[in-house]
Backbone as a ProteinNet text record, in pm:
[ID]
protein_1_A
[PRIMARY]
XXXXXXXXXXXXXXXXXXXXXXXXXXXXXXXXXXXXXXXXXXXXXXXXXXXXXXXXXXXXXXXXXXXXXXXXXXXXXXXXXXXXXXXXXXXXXXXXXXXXXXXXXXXXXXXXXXXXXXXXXXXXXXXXXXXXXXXXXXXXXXXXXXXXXXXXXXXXXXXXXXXXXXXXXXXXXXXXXXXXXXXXXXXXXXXXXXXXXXXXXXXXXXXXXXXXXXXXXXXXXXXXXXXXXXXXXXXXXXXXXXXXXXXXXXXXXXXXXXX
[TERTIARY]
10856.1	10743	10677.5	10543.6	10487.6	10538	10498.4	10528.4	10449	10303.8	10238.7	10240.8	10289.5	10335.3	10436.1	10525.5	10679.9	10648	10610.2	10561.7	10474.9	10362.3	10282.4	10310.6	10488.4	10547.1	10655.4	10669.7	10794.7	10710.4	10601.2	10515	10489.4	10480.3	10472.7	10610.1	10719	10850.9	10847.9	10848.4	10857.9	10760.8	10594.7	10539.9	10437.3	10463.2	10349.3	10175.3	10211.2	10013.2	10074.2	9966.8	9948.4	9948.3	9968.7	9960.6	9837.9	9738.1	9600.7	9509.1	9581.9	9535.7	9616.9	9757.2	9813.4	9696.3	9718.6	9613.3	9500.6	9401.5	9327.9	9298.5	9437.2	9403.5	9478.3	9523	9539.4	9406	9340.2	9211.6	9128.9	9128	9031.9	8982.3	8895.7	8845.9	8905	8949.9	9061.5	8985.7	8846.3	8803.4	8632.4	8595.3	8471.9	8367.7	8252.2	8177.7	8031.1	8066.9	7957.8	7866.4	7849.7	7764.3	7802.1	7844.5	7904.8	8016.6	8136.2	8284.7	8287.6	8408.9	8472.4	8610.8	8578.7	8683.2	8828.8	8933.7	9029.1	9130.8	9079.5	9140.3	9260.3	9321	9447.3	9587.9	9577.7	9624.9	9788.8	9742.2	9874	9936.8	9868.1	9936	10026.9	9982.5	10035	10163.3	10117.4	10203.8	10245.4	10228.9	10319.3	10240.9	10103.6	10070.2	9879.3	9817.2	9680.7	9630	9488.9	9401.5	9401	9439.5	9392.5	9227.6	9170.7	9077.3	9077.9	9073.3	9066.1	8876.9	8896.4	8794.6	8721.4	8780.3	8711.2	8638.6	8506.6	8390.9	8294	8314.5	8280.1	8189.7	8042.2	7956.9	8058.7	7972.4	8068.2	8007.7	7881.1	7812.1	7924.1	7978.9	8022.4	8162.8	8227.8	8349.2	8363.6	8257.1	8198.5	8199.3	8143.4	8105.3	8237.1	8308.5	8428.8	8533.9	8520.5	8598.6	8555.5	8451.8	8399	8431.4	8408.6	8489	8625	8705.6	8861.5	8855.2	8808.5	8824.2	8788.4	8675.8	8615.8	8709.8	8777.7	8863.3	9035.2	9049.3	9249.8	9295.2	9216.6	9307.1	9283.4	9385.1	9438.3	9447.6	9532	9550.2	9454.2	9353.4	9342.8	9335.2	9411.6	9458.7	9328.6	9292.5	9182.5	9211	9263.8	9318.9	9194.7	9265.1	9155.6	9025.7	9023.7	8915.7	8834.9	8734.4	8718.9	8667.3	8660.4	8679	8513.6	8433.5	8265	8258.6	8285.7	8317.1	8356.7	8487.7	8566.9	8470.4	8396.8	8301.1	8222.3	8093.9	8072	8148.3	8279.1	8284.1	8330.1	8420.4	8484.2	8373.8	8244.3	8125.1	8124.9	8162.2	8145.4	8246.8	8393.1	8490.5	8553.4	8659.3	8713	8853	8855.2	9020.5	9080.6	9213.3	9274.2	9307.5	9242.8	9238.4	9315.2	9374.1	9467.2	9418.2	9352.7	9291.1	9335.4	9503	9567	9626.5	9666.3	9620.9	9542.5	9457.1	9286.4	9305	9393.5	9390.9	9321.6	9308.2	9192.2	9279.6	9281.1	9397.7	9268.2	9225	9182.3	9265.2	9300.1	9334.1	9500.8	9564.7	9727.7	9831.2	9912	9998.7	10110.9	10195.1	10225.2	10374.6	10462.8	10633	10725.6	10791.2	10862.7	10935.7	10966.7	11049.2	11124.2	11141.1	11224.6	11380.3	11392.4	11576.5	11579	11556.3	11578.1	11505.7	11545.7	11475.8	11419	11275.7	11213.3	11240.3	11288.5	11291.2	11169.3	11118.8	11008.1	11065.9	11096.2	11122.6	11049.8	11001.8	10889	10981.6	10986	11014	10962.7	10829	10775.5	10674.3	10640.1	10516.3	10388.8	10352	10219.2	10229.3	10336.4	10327.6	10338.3	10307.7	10260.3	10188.7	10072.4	9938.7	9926.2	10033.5	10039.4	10184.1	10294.4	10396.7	10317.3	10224.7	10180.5	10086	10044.2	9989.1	10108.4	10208.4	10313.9	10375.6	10386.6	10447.3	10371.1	10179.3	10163	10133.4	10127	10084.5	10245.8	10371.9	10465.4	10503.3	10443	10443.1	10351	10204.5	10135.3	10177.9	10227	10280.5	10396.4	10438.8	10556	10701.6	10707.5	10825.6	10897.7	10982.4	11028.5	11062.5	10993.8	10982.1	10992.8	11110.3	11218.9	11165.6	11099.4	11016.1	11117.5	11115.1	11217.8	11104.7	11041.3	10952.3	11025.7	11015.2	11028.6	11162	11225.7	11381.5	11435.6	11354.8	11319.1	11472.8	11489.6	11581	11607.2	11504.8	11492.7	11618.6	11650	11722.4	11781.5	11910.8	11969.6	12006.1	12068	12130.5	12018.4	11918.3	11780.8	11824.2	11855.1	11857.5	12020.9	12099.7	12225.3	12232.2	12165.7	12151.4	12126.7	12064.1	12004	12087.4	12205.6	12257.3	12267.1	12299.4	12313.2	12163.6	12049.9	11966.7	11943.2	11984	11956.2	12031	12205	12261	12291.9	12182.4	12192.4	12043.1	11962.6	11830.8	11798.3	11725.3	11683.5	11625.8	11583.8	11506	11424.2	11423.1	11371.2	11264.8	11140.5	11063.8	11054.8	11070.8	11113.4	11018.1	10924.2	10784.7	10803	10763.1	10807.6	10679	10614.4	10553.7	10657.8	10631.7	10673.4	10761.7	10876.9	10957.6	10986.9	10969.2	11022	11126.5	11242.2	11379.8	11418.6	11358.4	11413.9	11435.3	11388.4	11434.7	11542.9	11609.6	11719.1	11830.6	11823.1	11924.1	11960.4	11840.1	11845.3	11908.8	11887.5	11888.4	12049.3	12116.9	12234.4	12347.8	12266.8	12301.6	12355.9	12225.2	12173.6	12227.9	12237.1	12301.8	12167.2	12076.1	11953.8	11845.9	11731.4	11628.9	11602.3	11565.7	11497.9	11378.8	11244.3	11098.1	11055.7	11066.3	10999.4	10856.2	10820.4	10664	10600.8	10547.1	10533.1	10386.7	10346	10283.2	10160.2	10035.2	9977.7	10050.5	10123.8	10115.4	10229.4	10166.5	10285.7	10163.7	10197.2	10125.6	10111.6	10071	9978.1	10043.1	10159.7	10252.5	10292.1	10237.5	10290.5	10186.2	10093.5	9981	9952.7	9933.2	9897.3	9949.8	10099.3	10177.1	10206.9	10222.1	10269.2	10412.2	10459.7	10576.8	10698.6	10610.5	10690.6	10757.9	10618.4	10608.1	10709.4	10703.6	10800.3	10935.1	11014.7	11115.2	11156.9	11085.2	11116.7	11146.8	11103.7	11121.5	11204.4	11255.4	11357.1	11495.8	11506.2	11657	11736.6	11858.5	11993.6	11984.7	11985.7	12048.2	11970.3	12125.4	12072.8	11961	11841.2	11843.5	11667.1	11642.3	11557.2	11428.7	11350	11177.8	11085.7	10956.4	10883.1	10745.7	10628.7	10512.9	10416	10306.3	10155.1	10175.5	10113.1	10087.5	10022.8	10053.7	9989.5	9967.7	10033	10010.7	10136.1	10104.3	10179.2	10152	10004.3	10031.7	10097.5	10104.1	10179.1	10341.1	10383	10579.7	10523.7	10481	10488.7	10485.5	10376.8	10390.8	10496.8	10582.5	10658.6	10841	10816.9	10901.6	10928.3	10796.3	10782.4	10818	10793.6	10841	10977.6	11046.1	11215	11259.6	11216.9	11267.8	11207.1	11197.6	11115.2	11195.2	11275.9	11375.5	11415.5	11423.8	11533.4	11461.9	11355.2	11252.2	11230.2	11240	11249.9	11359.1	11481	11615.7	11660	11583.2	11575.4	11548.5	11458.9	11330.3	11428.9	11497.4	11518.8	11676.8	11736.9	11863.7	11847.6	11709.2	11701.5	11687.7	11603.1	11553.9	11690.8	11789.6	11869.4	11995.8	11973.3	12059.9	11964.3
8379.5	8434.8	8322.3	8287.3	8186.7	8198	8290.8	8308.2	8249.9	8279.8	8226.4	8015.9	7961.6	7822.6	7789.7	7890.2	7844.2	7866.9	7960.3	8009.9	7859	7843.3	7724	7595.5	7564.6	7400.8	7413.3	7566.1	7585.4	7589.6	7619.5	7603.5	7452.5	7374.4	7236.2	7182.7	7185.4	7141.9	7213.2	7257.8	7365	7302.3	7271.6	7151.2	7292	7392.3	7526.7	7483.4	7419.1	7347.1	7221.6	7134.8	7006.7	6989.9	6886.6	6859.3	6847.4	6813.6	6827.4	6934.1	7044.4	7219.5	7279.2	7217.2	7287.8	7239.8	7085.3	7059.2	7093.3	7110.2	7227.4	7368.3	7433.1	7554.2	7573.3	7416.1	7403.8	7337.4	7317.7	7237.3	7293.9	7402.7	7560.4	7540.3	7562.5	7628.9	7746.3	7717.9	7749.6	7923.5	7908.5	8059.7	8052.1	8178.9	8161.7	8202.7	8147.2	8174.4	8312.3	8432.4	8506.2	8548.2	8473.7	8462.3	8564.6	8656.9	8755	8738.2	8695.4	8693.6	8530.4	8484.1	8380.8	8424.3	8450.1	8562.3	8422.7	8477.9	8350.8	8383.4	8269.1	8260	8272.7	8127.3	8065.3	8131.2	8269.5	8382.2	8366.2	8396	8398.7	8315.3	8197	8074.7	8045	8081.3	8048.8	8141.7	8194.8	8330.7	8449.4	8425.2	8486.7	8661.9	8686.4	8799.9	8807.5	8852.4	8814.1	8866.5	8879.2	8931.5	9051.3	9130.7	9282.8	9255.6	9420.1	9410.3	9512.8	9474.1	9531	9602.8	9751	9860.8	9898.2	9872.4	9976.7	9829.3	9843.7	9817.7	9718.8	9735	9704.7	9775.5	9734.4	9836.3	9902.3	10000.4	9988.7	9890	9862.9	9743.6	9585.8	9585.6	9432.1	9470.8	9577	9558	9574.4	9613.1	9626.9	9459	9374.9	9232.1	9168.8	9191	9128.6	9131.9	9257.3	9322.7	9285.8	9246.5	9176.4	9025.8	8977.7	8815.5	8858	8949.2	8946.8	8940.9	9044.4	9079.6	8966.1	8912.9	8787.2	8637.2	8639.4	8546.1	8594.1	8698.9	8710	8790.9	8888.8	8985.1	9130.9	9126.1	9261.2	9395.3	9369.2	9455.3	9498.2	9558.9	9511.2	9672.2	9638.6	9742.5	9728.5	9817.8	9811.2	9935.7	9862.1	9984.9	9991.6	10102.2	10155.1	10230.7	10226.6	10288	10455.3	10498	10625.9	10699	10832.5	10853	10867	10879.8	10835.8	10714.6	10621.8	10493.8	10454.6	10554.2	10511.2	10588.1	10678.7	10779.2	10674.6	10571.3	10476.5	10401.2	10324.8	10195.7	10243.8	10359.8	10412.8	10393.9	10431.9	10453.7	10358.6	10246.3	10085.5	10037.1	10022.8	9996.9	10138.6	10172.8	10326.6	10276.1	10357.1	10376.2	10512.4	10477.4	10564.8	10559.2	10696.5	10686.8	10778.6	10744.7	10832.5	10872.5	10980.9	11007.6	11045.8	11078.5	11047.8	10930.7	10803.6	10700.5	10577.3	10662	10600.8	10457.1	10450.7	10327	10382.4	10254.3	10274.5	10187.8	10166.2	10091.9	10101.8	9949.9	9905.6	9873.1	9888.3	9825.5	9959.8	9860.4	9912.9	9887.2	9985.7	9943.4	9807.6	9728.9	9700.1	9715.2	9686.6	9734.2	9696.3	9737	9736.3	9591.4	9494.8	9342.9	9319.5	9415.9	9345.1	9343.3	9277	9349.7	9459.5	9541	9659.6	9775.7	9876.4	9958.8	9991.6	10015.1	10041.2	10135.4	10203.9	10317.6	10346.9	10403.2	10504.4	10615.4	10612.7	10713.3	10765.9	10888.2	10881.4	11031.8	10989.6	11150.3	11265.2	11234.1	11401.7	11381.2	11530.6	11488.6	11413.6	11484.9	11376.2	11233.8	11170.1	11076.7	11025.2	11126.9	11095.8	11016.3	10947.6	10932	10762.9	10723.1	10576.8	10528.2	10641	10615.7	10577.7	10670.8	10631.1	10514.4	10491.2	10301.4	10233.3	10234.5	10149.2	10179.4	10284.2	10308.2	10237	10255.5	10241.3	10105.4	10011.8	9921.3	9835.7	9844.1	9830.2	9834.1	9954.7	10015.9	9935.5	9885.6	9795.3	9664.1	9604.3	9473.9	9461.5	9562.2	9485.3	9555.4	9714.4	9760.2	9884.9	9954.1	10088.4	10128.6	10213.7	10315.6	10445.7	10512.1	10620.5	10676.5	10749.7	10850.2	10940.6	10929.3	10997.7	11099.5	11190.1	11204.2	11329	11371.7	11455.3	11472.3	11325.4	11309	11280.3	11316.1	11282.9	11327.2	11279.6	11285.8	11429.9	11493.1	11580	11694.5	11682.3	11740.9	11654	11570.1	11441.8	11493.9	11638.1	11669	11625.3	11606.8	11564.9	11430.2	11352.4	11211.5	11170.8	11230.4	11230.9	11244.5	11377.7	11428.5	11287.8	11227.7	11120	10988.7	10969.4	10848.8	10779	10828.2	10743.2	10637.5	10726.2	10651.3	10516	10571.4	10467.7	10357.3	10391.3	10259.8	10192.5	10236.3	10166.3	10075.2	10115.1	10058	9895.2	9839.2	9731.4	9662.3	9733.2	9749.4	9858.8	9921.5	10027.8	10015.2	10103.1	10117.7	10264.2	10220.8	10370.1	10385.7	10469.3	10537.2	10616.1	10666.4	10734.7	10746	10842.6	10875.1	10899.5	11007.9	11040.8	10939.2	10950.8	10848.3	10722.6	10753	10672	10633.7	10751.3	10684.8	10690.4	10738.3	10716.7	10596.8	10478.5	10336.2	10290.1	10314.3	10302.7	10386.1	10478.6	10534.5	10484.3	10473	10432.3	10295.5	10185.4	10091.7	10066	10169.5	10173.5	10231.3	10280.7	10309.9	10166.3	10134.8	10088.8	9954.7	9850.5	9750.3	9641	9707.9	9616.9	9568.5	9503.6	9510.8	9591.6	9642.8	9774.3	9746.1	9762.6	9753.8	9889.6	9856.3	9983	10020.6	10094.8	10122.3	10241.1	10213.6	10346.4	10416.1	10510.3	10562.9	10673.4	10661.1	10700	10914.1	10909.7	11063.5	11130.2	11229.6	11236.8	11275.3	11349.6	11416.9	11323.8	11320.3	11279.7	11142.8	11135.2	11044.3	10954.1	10991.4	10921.5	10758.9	10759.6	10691.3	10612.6	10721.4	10692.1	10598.9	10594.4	10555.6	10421.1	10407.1	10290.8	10316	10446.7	10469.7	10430.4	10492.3	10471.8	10311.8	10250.5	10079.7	10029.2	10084.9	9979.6	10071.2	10185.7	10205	10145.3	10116.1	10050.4	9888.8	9851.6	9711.6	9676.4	9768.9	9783.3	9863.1	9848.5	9934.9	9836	9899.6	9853	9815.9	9891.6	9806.9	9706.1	9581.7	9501.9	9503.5	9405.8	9413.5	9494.4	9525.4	9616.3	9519.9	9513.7	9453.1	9536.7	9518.9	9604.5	9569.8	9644.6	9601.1	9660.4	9658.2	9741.6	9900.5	9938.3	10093.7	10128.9	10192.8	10267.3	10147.5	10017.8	9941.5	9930.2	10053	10078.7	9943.9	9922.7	9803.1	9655.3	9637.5	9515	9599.3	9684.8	9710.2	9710.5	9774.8	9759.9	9605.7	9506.5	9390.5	9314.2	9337.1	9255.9	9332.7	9433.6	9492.8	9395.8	9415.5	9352.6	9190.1	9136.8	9020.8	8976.4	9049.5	9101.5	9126.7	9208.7	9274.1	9128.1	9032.2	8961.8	8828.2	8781.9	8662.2	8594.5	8736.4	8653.1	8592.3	8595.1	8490.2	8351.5	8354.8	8206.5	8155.4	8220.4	8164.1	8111.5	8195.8	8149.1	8024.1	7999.3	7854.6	7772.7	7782.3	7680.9	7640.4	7744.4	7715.9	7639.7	7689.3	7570.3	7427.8	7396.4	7303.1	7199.4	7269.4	7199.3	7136.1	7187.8	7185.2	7099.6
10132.1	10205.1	10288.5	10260	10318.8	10511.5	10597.7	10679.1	10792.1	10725.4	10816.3	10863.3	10732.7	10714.3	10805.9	10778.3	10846.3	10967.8	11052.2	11202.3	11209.8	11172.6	11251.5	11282.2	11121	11131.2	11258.7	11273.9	11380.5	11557.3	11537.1	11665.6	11690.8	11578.6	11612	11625.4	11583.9	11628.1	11774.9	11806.1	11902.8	12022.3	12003.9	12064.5	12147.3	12085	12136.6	12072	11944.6	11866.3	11878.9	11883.9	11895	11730	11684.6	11555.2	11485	11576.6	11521.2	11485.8	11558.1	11564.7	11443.6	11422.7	11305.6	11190.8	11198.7	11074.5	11088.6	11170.7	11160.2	11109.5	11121.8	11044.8	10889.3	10834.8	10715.7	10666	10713.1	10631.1	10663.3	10714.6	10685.3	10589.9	10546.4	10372.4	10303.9	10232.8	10143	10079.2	10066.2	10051.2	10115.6	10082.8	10147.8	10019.6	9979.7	9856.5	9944.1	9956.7	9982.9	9873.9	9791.4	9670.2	9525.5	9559.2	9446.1	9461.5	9542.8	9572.1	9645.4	9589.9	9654.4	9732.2	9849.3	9905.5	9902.6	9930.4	9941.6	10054.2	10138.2	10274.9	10252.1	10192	10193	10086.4	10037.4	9942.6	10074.4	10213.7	10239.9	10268.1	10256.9	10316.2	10182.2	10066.6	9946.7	9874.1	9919.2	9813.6	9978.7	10075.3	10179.8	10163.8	10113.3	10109.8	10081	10162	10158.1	10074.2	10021.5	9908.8	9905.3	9860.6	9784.1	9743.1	9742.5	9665.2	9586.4	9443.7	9386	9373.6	9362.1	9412.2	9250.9	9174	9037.7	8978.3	8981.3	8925.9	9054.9	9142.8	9271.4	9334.6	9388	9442.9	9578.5	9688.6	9789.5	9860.2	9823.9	9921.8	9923.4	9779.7	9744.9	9837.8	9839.2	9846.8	10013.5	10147	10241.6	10268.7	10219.2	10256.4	10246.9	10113.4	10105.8	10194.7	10281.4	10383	10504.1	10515.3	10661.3	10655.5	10584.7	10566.5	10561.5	10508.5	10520.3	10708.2	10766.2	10906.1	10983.4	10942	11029.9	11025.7	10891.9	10897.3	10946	11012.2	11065.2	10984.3	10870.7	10799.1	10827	10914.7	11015.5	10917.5	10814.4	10744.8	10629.8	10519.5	10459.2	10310.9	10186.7	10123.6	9996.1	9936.5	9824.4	9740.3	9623.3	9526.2	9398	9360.7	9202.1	9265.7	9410.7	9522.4	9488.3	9416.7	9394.5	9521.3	9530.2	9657.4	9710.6	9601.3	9670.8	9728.3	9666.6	9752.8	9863.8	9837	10027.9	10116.7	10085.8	10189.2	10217.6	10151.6	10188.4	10306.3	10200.6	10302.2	10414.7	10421.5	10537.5	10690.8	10634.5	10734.1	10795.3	10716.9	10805	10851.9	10775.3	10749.9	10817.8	10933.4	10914	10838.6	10730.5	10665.5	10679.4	10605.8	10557	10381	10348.1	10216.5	10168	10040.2	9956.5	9819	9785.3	9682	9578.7	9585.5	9477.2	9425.6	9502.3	9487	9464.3	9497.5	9464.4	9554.4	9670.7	9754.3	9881.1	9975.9	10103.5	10192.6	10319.8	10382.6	10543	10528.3	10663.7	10743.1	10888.5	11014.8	10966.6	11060.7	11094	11014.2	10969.1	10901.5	10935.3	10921	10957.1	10941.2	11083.5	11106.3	10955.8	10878.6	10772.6	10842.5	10737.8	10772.5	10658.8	10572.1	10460.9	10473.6	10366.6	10382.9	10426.9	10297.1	10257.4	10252.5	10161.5	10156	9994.8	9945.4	9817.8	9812.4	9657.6	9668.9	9551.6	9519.4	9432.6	9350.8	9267.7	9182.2	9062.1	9055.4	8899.2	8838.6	8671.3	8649.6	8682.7	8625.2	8703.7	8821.9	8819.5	8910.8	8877.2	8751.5	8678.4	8711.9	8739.6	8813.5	8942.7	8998.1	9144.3	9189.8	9105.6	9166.2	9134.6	9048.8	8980.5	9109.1	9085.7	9220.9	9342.1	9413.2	9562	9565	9443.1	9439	9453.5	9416.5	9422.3	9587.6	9588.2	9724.4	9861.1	9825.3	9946.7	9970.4	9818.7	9846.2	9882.6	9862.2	9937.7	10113.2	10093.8	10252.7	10372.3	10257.1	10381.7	10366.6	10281.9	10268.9	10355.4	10448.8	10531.8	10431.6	10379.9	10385.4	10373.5	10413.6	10431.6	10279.2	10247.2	10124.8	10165.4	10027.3	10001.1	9886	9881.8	9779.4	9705.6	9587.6	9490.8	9368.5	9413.1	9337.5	9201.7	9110.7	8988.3	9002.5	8960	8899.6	8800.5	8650.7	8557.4	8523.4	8355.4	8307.5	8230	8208.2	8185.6	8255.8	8343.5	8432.8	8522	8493.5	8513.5	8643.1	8659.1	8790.3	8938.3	8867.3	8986.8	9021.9	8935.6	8964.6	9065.5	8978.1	9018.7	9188.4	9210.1	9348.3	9416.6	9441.1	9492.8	9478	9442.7	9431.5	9526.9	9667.3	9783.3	9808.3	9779.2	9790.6	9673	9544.6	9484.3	9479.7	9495.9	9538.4	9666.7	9753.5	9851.4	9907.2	9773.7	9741.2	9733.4	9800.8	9816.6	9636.3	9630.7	9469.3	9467.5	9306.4	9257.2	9197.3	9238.2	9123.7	9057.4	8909.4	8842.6	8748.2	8780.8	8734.6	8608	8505.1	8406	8289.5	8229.7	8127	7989.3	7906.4	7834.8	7706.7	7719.5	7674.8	7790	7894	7971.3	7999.2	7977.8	7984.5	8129.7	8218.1	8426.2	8464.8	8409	8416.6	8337.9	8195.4	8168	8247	8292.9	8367.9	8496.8	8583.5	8721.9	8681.7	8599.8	8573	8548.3	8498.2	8434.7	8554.4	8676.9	8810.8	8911.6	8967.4	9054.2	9038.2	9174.2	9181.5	9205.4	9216.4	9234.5	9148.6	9151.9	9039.2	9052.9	8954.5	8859.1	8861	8910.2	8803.5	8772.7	8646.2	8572.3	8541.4	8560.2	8537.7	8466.8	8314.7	8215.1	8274.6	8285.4	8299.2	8164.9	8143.8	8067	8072	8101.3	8123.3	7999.7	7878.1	7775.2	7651.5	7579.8	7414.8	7385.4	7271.2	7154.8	7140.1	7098.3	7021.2	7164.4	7261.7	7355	7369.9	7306	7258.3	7399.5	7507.6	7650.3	7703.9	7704.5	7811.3	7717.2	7583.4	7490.3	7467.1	7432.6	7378.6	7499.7	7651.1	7765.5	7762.3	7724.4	7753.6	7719.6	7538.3	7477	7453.4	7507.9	7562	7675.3	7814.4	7885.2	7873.8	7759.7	7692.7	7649.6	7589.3	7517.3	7581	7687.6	7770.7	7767.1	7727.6	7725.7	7845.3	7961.1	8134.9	8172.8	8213.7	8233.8	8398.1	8413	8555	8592.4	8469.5	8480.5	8359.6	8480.1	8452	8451.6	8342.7	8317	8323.3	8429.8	8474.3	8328.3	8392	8299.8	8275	8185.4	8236.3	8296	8383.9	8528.1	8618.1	8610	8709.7	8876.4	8931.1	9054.1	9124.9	9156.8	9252.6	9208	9102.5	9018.8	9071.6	9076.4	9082.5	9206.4	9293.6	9469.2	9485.6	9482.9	9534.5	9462.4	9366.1	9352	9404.7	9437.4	9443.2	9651.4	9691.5	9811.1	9823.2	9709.8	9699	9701.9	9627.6	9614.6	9743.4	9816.5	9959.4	10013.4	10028.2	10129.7	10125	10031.8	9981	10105.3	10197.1	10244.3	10342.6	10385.3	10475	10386.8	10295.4	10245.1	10201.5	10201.9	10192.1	10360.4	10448.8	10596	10617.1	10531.3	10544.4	10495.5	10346.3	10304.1	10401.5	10446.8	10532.3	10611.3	10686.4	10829.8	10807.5	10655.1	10665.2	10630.9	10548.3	10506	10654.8	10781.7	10897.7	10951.7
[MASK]
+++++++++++++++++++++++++++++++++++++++++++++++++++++++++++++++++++++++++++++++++++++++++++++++++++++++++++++++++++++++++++++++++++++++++++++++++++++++++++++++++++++++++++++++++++++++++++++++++++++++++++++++++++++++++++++++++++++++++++++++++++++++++++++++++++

């Protein structure tokens, strides 16, 4: 990742910044302290992907300020999950988004053009998991990548999953959503030529002890290849799923440097 790094050392080989302007916008201040938040500039310079904000326990006033320092400092894009939808009515007023209320995400500015390898695919057994999938999906989707929605392919009815093989083995990496037992990640897993992230979902009776039983079946799968996030943590499998699709910009980096 680290894109914005590699673009500014290649503008100075290149002789487009003077060397004193690159170091300039590395000795930025690294975050900004608006007294309740230490917003953090330098998120993409580091890790090739800027600050999220996380929305659940956040006034809309706090999460409004945090979003004006994202904008005031170069962040075009900006995604805020766990978002309830009184809230986004707020910040929207100041802030205009696009909000997903079964996602409970909010998405300032423009999406931006898909750059990965590949393609994510999304898969959840049922529908009850729709709403933990489109956190994963969308926070993929604004990070820079083309997502393939596989929604109620549960195992329950394998011929669902089956149907869909082209997509899954031709998948960049999977994220495979699942309540209940959670077995849609051992299967896909036992498919698929790619990483697997699996993700249990609180959705399932009694014994399902809110998305525990999913957990530690998915912990426990025979196929190799297959990693396992939080429960109900969609945006943890989207950004890393984005991380996966993104390799090959830093296998880029390290090629050139080695020529």
């Amino acid at each position: 990742m680290n894109t914005d790094i590699k673009t500014l050392l290649e503008g100075v080989r290149g002789g487009s910044i003077s060397v004193d302007d690159a170091l300039l916008k590395l000795k930025t201040k690294p975050f900004e302290d608006i007294g309740y938040a230490k917003v953090d500039m330098h998120r993409k310079l580091r890790q090739g992907v800027a600050e999220v904000i996380y929305g659940a326990g956040k006034t809309p006033g706090q999460i409004i300020g945090i979003a004006e320092t994202m904008l005031k400092n170069g962040q075009n894009t900006i995604l805020i999950t766990r978002l309830s939808e009184e809230a986004a009515s707020i910040v929207g007023k100041v802030h205009p988004m696009n909000y997903d209320k079964d996602a409970r995400c909010g998405i300032i500015g423009q999406m931006p053009a898909p750059d990965g390898i590949g393609k994510i695919v999304v898969a959840t057994g049922g529908t009850s998991d729709i709403p933990v999938a489109e956190e994963a999906a969308l926070t993929a989707t604004v990070l820079g990548n083309e997502v393939v929605r596989l929604y109620d392919v549960g195992v329950a009815g394998l011929h669902r999953t089956l149907a869909h093989l082209d997509d899954i083995m031709s998948a960049s990496v999977i994220i495979a959503i699942a309540g209940m037992e959670g077995a849609l990640a051992s299967v896909i897993g036992g498919l698929a030529d790619c990483p697997v992230i699996a993700v249990p979902t609180s959705v399932g009776y009694g014994a399902s002890f809110h998305g525990l039983s999913a957990l530690l079946s998915m912990l426990n799968s025979c196929a190799s290849g297959v990693s396992v996030v939080n429960i109900d943590n969609g945006f943890g499998a989207g950004y890393l799923a984005n991380m996966i699709n993104h390799m090959n910009v830093k296998n880029e980096g390290i090629n050139a440097s080695e020529h």
